[in-house]
Residue, then its C-alpha position, 0 to 999 in steps of 0.5 A: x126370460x122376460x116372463x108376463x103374467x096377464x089377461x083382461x080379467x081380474x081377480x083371477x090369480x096373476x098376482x099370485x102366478x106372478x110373485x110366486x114365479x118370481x121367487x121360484x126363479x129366485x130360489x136357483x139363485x137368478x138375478x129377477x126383477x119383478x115389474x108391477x104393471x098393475x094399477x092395483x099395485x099389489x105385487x108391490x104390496x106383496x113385496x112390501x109384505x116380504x121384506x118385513x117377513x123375511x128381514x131377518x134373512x135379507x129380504x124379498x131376493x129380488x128387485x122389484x119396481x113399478x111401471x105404466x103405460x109405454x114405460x114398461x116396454x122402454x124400461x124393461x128394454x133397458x133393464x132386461x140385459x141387467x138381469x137374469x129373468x123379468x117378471x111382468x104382473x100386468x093389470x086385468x084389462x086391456x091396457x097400454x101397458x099390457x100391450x107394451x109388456x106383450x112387445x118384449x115378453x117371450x112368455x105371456x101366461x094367462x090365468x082363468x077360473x073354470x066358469x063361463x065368464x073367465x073362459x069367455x074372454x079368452x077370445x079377446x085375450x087370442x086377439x090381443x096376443x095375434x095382434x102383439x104378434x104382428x111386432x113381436x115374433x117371438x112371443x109364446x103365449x099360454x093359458x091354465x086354469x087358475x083355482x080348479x075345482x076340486x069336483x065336478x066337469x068345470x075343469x075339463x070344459x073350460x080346457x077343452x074350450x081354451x085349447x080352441x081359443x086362436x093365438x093361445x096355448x093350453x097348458x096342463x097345470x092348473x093350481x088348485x082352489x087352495x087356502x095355501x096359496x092365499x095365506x103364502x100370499x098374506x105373508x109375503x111368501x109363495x106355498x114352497x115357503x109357508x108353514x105348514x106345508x101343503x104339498x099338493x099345493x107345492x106339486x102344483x106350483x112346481x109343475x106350473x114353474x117347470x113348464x113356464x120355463x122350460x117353454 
């Protein structure tokens, strides 16, 4: 499966979705390739970190690479038979590389945060996915909340506005606002990993791997 990670929003959890799917999948024993499309380059970062916290035990567990622009759909092209799954992390903007990863994904998910600001580019974002369609028929394209709130009606109105939204799918799963995540992060490692174990965070990240890849 060729798997991306995206949106035109930053700072909404993609990097996080991205390297914790790519670990995931890599834990069943998959030949992965993760591809850093971001600007930011922070999954390459992420992996930078993993290597030295898992040396000891042989690394990241993955291949990962960075690309840009129209290169990442003629590379991935080329790499994709070579590998079990590809995981794409692509910047939060509309950009050529965003556009090239939707013409050879076959899953595109699209984090948002349960406010107005997020929600409301999800419009641009069914556009953008109605228009890759156009090239690119295979191409199922999801959206879920990202950092839900624990209380309140936030969670429930940005989903009940998601599942409106043309050329996007909403999906259940949302990852809650946890400290988890973000210390996995720091380390290099996904929360199925870190010590000690938060287990709503674990459930959560599971159900949203379950779902992704039973698509």
């Amino acid at each position: 499966m060729i798997l991306v990670c995206g949106g035109i929003k930053g700072g909404v959890g993609k990097t996080t979705l991205a390297t914790s799917m790519t670990v995931l999948r890599a834990a069943i024993g998959r030949d992965v390739l993760l591809v850093d499309a971001d600007d930011q380059a922070t999954a390459t970062d992420f992996t930078a970190v993993r290597n030295e916290t898992l040396a000891a035990s042989g690394g990241a567990g993955y291949t990962s690479i960075k690309l840009h622009g129209a290169a990442v759909r003629n590379e991935v092209l080329k790499l994709a038979p070579k590998y079990d799954d590809v995981v794409i992390d692509v910047g939060g903007r509309d950009t050529a590389g965003q556009r090239a990863a939707l013409l050879v994904a076959d899953v595109y998910v699209v984090p948002f945060l349960p406010g107005s600001f997020d929600v409301w580019t999800l419009d641009s974002v069914g556009e953008l996915v109605q228009e890759a369609k156009g090239f690119n028929d295979k191409l199922k394209a999801i959206c879920m909340i990202n950092r839900a709130d624990a209380k309140g009606a936030d969670n429930q109105e940005a989903a009940d506005i998601a599942r409106e939204i043309p050329g996007l799918d909403y999906i259940d799963a949302p990852l809650g606002n946890r400290k988890a995540f973000r210390s996995a992060a720091s380390q290099g490692l996904t929360v199925t990993e870190s010590k000690p174990p938060d287990p709503k965070a674990i459930k959560e990240i599971k159900a949203l791997y379950k779902l992704l890849f039973d698509i």
